[in-house]
Every structure is written in structure tokens, then in C-alpha cells.
PLY file of the C-alpha trace (Angstrom):
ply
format ascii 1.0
element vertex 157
property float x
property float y
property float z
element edge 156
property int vertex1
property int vertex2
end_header
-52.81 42.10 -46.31
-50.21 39.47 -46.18
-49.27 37.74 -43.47
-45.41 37.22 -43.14
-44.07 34.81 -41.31
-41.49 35.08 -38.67
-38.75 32.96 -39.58
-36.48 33.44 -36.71
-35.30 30.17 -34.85
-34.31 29.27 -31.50
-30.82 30.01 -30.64
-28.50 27.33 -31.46
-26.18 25.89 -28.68
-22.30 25.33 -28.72
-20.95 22.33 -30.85
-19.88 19.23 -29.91
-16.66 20.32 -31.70
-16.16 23.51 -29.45
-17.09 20.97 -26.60
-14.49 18.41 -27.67
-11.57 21.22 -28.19
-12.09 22.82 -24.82
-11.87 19.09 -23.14
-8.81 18.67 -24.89
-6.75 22.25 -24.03
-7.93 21.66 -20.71
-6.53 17.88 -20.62
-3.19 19.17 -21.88
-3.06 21.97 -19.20
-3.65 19.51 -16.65
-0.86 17.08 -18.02
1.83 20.22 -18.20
0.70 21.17 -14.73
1.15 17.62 -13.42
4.53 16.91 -15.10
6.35 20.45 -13.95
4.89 19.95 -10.55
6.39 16.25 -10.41
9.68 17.62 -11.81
9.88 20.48 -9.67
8.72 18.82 -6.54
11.31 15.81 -7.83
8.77 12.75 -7.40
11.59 10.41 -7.91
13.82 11.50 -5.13
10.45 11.47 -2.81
10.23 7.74 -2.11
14.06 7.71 -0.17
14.26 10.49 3.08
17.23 12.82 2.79
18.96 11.62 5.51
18.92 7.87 4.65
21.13 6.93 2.28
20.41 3.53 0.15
20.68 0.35 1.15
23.97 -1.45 1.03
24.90 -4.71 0.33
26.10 -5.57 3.56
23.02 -4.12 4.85
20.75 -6.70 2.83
19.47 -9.44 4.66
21.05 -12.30 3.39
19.36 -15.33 4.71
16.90 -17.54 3.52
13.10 -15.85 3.02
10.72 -18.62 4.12
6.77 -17.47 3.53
4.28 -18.68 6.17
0.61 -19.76 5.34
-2.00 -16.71 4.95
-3.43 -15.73 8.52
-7.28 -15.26 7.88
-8.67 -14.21 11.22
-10.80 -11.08 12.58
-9.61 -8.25 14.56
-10.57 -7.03 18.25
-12.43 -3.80 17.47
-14.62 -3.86 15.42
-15.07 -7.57 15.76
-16.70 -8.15 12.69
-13.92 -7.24 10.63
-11.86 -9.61 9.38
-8.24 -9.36 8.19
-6.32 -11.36 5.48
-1.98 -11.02 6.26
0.06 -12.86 3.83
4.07 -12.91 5.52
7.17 -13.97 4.85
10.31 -14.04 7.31
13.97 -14.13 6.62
16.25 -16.63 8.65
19.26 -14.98 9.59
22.70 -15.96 7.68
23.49 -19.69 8.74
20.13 -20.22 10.59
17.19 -22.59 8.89
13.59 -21.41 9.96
11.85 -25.43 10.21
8.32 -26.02 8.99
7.17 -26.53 12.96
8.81 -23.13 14.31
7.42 -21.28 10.82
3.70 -22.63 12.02
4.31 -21.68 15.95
5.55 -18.21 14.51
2.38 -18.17 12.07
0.31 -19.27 15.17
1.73 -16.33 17.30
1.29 -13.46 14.52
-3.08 -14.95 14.28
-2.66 -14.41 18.24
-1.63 -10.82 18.27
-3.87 -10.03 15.12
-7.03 -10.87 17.19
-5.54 -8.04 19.75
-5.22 -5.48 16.55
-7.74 -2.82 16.87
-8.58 -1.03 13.34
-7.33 2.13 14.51
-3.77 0.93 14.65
-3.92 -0.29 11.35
-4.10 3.49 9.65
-2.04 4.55 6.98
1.66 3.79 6.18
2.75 4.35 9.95
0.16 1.78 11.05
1.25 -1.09 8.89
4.91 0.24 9.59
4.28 -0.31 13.25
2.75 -3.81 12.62
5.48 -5.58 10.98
7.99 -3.97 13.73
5.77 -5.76 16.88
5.22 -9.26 14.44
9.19 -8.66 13.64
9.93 -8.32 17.55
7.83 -11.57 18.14
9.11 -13.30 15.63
12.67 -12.81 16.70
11.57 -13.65 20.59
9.70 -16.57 19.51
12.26 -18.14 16.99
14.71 -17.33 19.74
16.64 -15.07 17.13
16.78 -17.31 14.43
14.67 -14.81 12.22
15.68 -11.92 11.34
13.14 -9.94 9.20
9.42 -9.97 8.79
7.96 -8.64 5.51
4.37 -8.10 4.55
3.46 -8.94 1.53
-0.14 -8.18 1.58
-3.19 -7.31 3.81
-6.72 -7.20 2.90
-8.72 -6.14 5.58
-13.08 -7.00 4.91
0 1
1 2
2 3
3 4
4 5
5 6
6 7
7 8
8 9
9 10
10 11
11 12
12 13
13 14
14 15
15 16
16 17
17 18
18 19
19 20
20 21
21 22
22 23
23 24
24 25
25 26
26 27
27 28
28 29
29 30
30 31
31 32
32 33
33 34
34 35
35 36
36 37
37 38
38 39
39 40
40 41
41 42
42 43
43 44
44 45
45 46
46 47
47 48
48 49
49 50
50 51
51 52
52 53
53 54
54 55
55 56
56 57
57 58
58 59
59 60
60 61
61 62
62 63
63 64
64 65
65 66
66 67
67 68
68 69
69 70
70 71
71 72
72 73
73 74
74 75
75 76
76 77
77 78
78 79
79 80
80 81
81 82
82 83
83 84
84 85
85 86
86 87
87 88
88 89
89 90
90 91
91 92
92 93
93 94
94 95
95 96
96 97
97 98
98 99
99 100
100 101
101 102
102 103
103 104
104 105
105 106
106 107
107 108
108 109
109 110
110 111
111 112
112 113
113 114
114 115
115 116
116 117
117 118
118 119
119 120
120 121
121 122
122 123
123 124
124 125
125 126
126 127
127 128
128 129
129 130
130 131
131 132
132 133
133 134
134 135
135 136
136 137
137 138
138 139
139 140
140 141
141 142
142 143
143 144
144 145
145 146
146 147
147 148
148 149
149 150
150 151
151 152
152 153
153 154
154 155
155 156
């Protein structure tokens, strides 16, 4: 009697080249999907509101942007959180912001960021909120000699 031998082998699995073309239709579907969503839902026009219309130039401010020195200093709550504001404010047409009432207005802004709670500090609407109370303290302080505040960065640790 002979013996035969079973020759049958272990099912193979897909191919790297099966693997590689399905990555790639799916990549393209995703890139399709993406690009007639941002079309359709018209990414471009997304950044200005409907009702606002854009800025003119007589809406600009015009003065003289004067940056203050980076305010390093932790928050209220949590207290062992600290946050990093780099600022800038603009004089208003005419007015010159001096070096002494840029470091009182510096001073004041480290003063109110110690009374910050991380909660306020959420999201767009949070940071929106913080330049408009360092803006209205700025104006009261510089006794309306400022006229903008702008943030230019904030790293909170």
C-alpha cells in the first residue's frame, strides 16, 4: 500500500496589494467626501457671520500697536495652573501709550489674571470675553488713551 500524502496547505490570507488598494479607494472617498462637504457647507464664507459685513477702513484702528512684556503668572482656580498671555494694545489716533503707563497697564492685566478661574477661559467665547474685560481696563486705566487690546497668544500649563 502506498501512502499518499496530503498536500493541501493552509489557506492563504489577503495580499498586501489588496490591503494597499482598499487603503487607497477608501483615502480618496474620504478626500471627495471632505471637499463636497466643505464646498457645499461653503467653509470659506464660515469664518465672517452673515450679518457682519467686513471691516472697513475707517473702521480699522489706526493708531500705534505698542506690545507689552509677556504676563507669566498662575490663575485663581486651580491654583497650580499657570498661564502665559502675550498682548499688544493700540493707542488711539493722536495718543502715545509711554513705556510707564504700558507697564501699569501690563501690571493691571497680571492683577486680573490671578482672579481668572479656568472655567472662564473655555473655548472661543472665553478668550473672546477676556480680551473685552483686559480691553475695558485698559481703556479705564490709560484713561482712554488705548483703544484696542489684542491677544496674541496664551499658553496655559
Amino acid at each position: 500500500m502506498s501512502v499518499s500524502e496530503d498536500t493541501s496547505s493552509a489557506p492563504k490570507g489577503p495580499s498586501i496589494v489588496a490591503l494597499i488598494g482598499v487603503v487607497a479607494v477608501l483615502t480618496l472617498i474620504a478626500a471627495g467626501g471632505g471637499w463636497l462637504l466643505g464646498g457645499r457647507l461653503g467653509l470659506a464664507e464660515a469664518a465672517k457671520p452673515e450679518g457682519e459685513k467686513p471691516a472697513t477702513a475707517a473702521e480699522m484702528p489706526t493708531g500705534s500697536v505698542v506690545p507689552l512684556k509677556p504676563i507669566l503668572t498662575n490663575i485663581k482656580i486651580p491654583q497650580d495652573v499657570w498661564i502665559r498671555l502675550e498682548a499688544g494694545v493700540v493707542a488711539r489716533p493722536g495718543e502715545k501709550v509711554s513705556d510707564e503707563l504700558a507697564a501699569t497697564v501690563a501690571g493691571d492685566f497680571t492683577a486680573f489674571m490671578r482672579t481668572v478661574n479656568l472655567m472662564q477661559l473655555r473655548g472661543p467665547a472665553g478668550i473672546e470675553y477676556l480680551r473685552t474685560d483686559l480691553q475695558e481696563r485698559a481703556v479705564i486705566r490709560s484713561q482712554g488713551k488705548i483703544e484696542k487690546v489684542y491677544i496674541w497668544a496664551l499658553v496655559m500649563e
